[in-house]
N, CA, C and O atoms as a DFTB+ gen file, in Angstrom:
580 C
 N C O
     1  1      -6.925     -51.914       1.156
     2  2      -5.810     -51.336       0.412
     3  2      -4.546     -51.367       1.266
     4  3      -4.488     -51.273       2.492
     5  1      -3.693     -51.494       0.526
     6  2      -2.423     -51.845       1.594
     7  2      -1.766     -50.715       1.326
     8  3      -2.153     -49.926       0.465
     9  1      -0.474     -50.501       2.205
    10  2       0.226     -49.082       2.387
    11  2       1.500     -49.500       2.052
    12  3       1.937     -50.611       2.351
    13  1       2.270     -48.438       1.288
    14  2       3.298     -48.623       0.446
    15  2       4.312     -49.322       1.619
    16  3       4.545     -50.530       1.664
    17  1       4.900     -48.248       2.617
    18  2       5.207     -48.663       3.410
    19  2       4.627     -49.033       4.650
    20  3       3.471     -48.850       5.032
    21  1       5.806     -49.706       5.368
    22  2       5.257     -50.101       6.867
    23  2       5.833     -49.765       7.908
    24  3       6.813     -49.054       7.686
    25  1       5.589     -50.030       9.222
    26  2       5.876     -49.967      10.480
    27  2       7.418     -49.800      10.017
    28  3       7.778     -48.636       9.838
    29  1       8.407     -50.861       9.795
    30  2       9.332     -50.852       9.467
    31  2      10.129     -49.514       8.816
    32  3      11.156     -49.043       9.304
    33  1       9.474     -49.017       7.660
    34  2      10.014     -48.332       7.078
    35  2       9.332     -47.029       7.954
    36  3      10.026     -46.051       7.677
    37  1       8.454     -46.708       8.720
    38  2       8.426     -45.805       8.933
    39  2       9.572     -44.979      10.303
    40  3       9.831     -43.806      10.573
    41  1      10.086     -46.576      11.000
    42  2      11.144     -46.071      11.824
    43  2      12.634     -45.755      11.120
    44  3      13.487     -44.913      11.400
    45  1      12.586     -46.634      10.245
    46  2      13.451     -45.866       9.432
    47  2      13.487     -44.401       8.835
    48  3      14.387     -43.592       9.061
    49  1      12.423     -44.187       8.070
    50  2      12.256     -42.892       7.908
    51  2      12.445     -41.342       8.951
    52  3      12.947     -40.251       8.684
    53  1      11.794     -41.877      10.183
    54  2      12.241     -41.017      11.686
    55  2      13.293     -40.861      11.533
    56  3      13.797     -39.797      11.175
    57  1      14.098     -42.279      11.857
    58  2      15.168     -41.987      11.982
    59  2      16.305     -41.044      11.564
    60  3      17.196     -40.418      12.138
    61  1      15.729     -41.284       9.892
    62  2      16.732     -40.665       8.843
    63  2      16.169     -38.895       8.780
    64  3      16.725     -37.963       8.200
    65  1      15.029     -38.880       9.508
    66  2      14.498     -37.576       9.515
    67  2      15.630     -36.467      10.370
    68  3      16.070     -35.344      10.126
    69  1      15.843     -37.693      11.731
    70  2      16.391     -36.676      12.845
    71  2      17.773     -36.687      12.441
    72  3      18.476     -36.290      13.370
    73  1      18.526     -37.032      11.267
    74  2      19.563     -37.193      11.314
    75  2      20.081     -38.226       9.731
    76  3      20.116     -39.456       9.739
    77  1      20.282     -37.726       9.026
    78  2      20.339     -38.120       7.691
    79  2      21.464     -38.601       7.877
    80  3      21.512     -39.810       7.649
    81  1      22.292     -38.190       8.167
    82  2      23.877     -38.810       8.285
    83  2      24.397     -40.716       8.522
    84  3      25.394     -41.344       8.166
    85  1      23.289     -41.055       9.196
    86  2      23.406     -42.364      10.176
    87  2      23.851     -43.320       9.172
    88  3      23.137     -43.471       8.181
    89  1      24.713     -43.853       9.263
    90  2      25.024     -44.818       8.354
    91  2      24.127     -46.386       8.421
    92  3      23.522     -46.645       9.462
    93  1      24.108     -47.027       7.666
    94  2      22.994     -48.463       8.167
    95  2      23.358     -49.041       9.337
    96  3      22.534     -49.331      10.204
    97  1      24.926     -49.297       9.470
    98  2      24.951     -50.163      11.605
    99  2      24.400     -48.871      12.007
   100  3      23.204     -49.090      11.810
   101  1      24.471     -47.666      12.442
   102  2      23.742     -46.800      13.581
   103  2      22.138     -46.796      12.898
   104  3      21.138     -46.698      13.610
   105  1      22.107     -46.872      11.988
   106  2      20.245     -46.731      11.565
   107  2      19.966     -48.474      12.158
   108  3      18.935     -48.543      12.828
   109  1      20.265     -49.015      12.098
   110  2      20.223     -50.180      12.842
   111  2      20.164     -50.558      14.252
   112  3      19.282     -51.348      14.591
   113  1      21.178     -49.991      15.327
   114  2      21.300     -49.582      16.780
   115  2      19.838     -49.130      16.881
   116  3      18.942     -49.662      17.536
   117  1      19.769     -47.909      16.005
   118  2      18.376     -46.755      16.524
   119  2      17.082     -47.442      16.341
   120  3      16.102     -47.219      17.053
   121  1      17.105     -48.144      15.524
   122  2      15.815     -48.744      14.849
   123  2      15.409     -50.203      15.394
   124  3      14.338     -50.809      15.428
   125  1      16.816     -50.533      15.834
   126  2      16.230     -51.824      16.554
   127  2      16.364     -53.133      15.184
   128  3      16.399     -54.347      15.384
   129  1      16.404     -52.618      14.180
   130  2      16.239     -53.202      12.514
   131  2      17.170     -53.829      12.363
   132  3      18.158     -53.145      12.629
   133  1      17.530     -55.235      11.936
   134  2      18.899     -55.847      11.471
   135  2      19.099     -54.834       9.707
   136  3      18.427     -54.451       8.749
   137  1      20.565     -54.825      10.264
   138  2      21.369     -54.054       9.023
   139  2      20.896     -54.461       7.793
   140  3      20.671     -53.501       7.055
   141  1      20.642     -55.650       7.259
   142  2      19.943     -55.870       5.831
   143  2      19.263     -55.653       5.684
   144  3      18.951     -55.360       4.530
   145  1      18.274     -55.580       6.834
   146  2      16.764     -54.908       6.397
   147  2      16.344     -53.359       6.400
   148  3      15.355     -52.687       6.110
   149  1      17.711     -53.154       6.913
   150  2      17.906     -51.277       6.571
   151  2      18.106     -51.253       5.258
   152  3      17.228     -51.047       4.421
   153  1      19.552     -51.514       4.989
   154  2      20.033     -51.712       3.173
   155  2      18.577     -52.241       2.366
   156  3      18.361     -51.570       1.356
   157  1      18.084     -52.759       2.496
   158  2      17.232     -53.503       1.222
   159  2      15.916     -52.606       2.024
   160  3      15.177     -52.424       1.057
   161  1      15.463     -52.185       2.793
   162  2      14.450     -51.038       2.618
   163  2      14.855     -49.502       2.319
   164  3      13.900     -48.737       2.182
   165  1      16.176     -48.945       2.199
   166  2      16.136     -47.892       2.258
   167  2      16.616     -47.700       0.526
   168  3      16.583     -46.703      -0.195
   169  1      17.023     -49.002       0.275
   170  2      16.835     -49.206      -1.211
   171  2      15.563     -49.250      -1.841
   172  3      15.172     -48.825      -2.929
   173  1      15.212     -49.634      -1.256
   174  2      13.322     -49.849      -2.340
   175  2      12.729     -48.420      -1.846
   176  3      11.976     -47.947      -2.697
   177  1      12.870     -47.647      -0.741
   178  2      12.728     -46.498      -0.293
   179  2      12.899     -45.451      -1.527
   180  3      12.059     -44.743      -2.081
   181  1      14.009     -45.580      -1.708
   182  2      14.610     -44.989      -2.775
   183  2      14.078     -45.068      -4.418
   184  3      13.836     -44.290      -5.340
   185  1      14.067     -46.449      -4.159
   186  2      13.394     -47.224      -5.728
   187  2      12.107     -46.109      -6.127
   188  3      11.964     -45.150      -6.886
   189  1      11.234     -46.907      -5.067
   190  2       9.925     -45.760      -4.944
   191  2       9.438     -44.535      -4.909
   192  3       8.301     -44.082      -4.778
   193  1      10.821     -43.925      -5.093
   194  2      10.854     -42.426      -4.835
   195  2       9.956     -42.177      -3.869
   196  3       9.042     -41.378      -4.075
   197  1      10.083     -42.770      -2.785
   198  2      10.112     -42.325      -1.030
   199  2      10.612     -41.223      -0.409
   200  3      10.309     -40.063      -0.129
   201  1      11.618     -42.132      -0.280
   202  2      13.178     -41.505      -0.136
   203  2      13.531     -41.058      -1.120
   204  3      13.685     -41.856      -2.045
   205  1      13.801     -39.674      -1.358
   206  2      14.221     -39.050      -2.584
   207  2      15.467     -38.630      -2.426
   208  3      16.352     -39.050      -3.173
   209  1      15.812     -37.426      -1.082
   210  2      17.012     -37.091      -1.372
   211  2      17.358     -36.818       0.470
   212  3      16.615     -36.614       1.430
   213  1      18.870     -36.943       0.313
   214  2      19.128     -36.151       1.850
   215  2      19.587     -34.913       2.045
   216  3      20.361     -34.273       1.334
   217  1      18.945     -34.535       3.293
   218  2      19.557     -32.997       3.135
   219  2      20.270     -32.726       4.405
   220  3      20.744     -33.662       5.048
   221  1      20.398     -31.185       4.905
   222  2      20.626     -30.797       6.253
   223  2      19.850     -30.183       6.733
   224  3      18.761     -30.206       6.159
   225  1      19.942     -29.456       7.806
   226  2      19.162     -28.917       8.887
   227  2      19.465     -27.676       8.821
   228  3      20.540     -27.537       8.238
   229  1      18.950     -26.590       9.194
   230  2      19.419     -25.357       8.975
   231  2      19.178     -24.754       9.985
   232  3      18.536     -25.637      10.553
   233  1      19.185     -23.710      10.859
   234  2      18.750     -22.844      12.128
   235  2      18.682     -22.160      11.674
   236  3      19.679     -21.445      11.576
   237  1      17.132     -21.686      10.832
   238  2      17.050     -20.593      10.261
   239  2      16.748     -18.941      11.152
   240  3      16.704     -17.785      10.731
   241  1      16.634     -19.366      12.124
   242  2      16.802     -18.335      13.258
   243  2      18.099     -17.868      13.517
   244  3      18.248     -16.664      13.723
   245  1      19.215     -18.750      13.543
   246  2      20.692     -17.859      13.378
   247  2      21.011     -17.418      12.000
   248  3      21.458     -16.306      11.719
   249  1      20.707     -18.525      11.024
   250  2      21.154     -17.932       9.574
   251  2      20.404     -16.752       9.075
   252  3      21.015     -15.835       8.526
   253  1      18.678     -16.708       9.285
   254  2      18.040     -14.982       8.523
   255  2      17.635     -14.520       9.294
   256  3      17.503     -13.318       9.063
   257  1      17.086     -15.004      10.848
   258  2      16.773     -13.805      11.828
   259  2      15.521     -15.025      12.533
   260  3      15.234     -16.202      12.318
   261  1      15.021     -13.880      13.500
   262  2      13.837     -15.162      14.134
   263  2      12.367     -14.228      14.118
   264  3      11.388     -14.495      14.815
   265  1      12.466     -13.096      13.170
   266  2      11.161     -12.325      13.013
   267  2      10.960     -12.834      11.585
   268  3      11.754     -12.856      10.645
   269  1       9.368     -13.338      11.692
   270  2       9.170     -14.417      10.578
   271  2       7.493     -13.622      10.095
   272  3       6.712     -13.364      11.011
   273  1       7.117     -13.318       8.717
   274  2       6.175     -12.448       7.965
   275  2       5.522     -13.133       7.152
   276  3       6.114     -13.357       6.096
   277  1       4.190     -13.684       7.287
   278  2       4.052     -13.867       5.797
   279  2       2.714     -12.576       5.201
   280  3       1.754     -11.984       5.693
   281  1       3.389     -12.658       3.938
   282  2       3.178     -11.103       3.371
   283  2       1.918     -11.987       2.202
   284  3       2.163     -13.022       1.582
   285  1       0.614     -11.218       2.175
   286  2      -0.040     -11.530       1.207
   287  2       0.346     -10.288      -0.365
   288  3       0.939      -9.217      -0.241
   289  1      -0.169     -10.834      -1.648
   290  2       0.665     -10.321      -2.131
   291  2      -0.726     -10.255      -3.172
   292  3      -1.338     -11.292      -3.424
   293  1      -1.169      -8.870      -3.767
   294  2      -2.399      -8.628      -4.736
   295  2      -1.645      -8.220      -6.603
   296  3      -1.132      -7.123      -6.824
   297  1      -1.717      -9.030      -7.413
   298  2      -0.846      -8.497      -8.148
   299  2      -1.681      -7.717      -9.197
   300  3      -2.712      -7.156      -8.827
   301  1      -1.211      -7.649     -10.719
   302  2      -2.240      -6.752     -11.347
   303  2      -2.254      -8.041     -12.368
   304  3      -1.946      -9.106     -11.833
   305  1      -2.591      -8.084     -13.852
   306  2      -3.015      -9.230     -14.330
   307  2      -1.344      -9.407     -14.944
   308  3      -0.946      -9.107     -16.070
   309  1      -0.613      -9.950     -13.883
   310  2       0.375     -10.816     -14.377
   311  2       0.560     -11.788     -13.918
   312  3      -0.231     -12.344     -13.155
   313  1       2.119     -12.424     -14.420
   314  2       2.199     -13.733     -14.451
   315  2       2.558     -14.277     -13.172
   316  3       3.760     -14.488     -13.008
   317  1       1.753     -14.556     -12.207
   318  2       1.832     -14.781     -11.044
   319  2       3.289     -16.383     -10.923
   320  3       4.161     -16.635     -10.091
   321  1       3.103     -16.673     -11.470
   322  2       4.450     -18.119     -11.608
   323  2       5.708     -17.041     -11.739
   324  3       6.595     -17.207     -10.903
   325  1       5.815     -16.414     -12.288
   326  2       6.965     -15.648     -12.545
   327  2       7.421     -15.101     -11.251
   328  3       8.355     -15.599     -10.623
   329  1       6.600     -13.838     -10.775
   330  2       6.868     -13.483      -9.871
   331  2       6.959     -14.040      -8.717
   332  3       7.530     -13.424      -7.816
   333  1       6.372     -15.437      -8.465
   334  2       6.416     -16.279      -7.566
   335  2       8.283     -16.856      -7.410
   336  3       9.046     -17.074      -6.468
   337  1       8.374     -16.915      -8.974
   338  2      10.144     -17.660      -8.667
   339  2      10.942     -16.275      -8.621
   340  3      12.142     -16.311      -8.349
   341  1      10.474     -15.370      -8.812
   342  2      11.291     -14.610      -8.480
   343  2      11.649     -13.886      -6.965
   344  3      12.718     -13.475      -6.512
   345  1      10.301     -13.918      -6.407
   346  2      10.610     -14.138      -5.146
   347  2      11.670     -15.463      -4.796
   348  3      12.598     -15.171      -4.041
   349  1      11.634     -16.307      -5.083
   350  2      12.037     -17.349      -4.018
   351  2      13.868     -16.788      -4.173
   352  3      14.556     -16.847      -3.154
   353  1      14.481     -16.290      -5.456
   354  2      15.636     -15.948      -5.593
   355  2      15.649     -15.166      -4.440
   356  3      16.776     -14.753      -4.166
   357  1      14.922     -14.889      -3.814
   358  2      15.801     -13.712      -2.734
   359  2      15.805     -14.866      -1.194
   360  3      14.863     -15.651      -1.087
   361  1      16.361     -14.858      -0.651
   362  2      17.524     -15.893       0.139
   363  2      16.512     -15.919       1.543
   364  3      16.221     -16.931       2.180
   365  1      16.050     -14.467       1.844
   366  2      15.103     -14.410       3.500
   367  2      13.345     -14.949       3.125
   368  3      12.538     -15.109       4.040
   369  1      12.915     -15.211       1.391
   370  2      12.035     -15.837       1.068
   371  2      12.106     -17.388       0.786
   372  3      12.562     -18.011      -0.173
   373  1      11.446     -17.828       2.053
   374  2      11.529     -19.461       2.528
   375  2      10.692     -20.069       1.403
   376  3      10.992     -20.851       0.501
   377  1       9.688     -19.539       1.696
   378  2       8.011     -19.797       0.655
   379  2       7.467     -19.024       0.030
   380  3       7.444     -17.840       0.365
   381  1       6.953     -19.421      -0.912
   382  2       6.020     -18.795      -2.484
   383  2       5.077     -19.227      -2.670
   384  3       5.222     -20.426      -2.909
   385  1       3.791     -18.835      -2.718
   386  2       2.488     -19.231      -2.658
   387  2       1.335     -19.372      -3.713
   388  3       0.380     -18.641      -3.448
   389  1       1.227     -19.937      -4.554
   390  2      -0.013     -18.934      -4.873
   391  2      -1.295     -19.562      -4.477
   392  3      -1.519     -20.772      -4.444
   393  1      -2.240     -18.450      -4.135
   394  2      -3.270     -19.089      -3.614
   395  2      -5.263     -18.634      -4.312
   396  3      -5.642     -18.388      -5.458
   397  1      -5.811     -18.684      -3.392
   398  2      -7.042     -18.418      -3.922
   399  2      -7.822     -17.147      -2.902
   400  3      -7.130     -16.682      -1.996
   401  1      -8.887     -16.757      -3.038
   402  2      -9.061     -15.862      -2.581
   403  2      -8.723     -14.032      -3.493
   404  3      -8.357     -13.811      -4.647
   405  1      -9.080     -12.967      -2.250
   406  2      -8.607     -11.836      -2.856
   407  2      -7.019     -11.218      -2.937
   408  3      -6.661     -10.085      -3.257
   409  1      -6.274     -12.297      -2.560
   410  2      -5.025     -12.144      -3.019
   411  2      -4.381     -13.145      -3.628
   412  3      -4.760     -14.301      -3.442
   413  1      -3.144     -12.813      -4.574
   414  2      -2.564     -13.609      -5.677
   415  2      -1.495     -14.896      -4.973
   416  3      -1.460     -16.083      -5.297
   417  1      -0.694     -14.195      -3.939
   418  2       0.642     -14.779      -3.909
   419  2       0.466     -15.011      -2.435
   420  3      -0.547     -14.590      -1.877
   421  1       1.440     -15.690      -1.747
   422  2       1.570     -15.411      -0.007
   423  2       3.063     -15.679       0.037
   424  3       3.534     -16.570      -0.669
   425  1       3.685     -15.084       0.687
   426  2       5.376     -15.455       0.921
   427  2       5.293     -14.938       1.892
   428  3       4.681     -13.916       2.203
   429  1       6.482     -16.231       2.984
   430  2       7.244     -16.473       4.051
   431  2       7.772     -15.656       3.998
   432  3       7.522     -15.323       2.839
   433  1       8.514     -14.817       4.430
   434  2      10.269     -13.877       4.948
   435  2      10.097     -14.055       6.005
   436  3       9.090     -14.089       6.712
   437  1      11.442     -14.221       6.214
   438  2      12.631     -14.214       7.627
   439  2      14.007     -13.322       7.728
   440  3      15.012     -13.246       7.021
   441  1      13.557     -12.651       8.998
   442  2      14.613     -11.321       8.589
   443  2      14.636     -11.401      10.331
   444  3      13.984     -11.968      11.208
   445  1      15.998     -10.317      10.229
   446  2      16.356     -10.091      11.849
   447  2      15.743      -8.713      12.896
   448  3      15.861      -8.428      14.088
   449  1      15.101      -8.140      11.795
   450  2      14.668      -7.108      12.201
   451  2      13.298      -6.081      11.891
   452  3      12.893      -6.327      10.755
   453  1      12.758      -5.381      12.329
   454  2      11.453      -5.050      11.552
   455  2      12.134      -4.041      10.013
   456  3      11.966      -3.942       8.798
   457  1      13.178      -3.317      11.441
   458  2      13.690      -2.357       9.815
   459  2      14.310      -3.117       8.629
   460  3      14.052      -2.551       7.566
   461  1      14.892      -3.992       8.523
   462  2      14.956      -5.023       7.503
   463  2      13.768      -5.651       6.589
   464  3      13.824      -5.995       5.408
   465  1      12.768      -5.693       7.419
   466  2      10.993      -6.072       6.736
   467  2      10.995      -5.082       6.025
   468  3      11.276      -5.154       4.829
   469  1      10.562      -3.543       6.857
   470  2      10.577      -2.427       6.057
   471  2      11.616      -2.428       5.019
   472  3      11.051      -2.748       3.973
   473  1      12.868      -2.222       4.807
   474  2      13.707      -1.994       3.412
   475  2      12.774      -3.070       2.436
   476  3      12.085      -2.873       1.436
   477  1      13.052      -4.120       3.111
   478  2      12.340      -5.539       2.232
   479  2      11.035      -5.022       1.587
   480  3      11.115      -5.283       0.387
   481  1      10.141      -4.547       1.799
   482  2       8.936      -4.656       1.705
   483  2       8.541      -2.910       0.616
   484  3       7.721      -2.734      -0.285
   485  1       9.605      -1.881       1.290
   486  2       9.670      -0.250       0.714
   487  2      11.075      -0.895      -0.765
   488  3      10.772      -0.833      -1.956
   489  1      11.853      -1.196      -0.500
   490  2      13.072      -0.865      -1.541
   491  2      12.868      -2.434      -2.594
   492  3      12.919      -2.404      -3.824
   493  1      12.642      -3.699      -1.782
   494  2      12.391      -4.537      -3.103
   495  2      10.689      -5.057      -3.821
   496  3      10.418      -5.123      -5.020
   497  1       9.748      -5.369      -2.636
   498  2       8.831      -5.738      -2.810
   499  2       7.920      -5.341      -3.790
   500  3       7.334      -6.029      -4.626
   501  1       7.856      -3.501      -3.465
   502  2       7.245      -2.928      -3.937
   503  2       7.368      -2.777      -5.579
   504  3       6.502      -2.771      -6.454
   505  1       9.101      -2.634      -5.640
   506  2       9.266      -2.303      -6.675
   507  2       9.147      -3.250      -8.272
   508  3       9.454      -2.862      -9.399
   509  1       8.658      -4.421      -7.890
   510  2       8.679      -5.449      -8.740
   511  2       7.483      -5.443      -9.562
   512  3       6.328      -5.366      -9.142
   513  1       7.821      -5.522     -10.651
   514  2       7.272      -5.061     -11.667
   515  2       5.803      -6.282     -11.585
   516  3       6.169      -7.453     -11.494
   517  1       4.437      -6.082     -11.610
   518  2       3.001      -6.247     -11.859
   519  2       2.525      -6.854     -10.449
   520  3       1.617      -7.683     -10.384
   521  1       3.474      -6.192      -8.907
   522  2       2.573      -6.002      -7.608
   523  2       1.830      -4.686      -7.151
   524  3       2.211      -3.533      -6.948
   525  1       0.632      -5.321      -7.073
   526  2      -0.047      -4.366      -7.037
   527  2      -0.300      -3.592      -5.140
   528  3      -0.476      -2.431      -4.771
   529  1      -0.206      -4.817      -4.417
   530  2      -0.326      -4.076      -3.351
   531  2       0.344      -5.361      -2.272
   532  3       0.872      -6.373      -2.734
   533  1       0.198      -5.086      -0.748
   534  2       0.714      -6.384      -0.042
   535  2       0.150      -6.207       1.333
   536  3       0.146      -5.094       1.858
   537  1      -0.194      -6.974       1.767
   538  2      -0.422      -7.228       3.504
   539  2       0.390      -7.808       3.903
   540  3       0.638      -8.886       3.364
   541  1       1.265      -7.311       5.156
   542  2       1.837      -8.101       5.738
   543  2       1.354      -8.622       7.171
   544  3       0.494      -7.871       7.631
   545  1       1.684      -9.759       8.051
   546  2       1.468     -10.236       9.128
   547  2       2.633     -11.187       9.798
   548  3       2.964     -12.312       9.423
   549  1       3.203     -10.358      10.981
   550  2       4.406     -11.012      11.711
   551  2       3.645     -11.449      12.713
   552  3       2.689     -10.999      13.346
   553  1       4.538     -12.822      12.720
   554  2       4.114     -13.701      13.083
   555  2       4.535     -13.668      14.574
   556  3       5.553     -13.081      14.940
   557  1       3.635     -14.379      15.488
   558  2       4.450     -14.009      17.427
   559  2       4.800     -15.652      17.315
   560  3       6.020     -15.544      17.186
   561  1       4.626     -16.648      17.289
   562  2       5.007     -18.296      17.596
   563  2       5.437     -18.476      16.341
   564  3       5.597     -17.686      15.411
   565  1       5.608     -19.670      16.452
   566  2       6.320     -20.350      14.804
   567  2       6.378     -21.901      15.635
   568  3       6.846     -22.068      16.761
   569  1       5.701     -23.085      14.652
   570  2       5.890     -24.359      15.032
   571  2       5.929     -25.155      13.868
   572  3       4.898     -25.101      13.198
   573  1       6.681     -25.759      13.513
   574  2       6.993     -26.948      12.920
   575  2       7.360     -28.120      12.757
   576  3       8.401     -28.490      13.300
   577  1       6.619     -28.980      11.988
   578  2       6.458     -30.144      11.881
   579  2       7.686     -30.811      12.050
   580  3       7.738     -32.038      11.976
């Protein structure tokens, strides 16, 4: 079975990982790749819905804090999709979960402080209409891909 992409496209892809900005001559410099074969792979990249979209980078440690929770979440018989997007509306919830097991939901927060968890967890969490209960667990490392 052959693989969508290749060697090729996968230095491209790095590339565009560490740095979306690069125009094709610098994705070219970096990649070692003659410029057409950037253009006409990062086109079929695209074609293929590969490459879907570009984004930025965020330091989510200066923007919501660097004390990071994920909170299991037991609900009562509701609509777990619902409350799932309704979490994500709140800005320090990265991730929305739902999972298997004896709890419903799991969400990420990132906050600067524990007393911030606490308001989070006493003034909104609680109060949302069909949660039934929550575990939380702060996290000491954080690594990502």
């Amino acid at each position: 079975m052959r693989s969508i992409i290749d060697e090729k496209d996968i230095k491209i892809l790095n590339a565009l990982k560490q740095d979306a900005s690069l125009s094709v001559a610098k994705l070219s410099d970096k990649t070692g790749l003659p410029a057409t074969t950037i253009h006409n792979r990062v086109k079929k990249l695209k074609e293929n819905r590969i490459l879907d979209h570009y984004t930025i980078a965020v330091d989510k440690d200066r923007l919501y804090g660097n004390i990071v929770a994920f909170i299991l979440i037991k609900t009562f018989q509701a609509n777990q999709r619902k409350i799932a997007k309704h979490l994500l509306n709140i800005s320090e919830v990265e991730e929305a979960a739902i999972i298997t097991g004896d709890q419903d939901l799991m969400i990420k927060f990132r906050c600067r402080s524990i007393s911030d968890l606490d308001k989070f967890i006493i003034d909104e969490l609680r109060k949302i209409p069909g949660i039934q209960s929550s575990h939380t667990m702060i996290s000491l490392e954080n690594y990502e891909k």
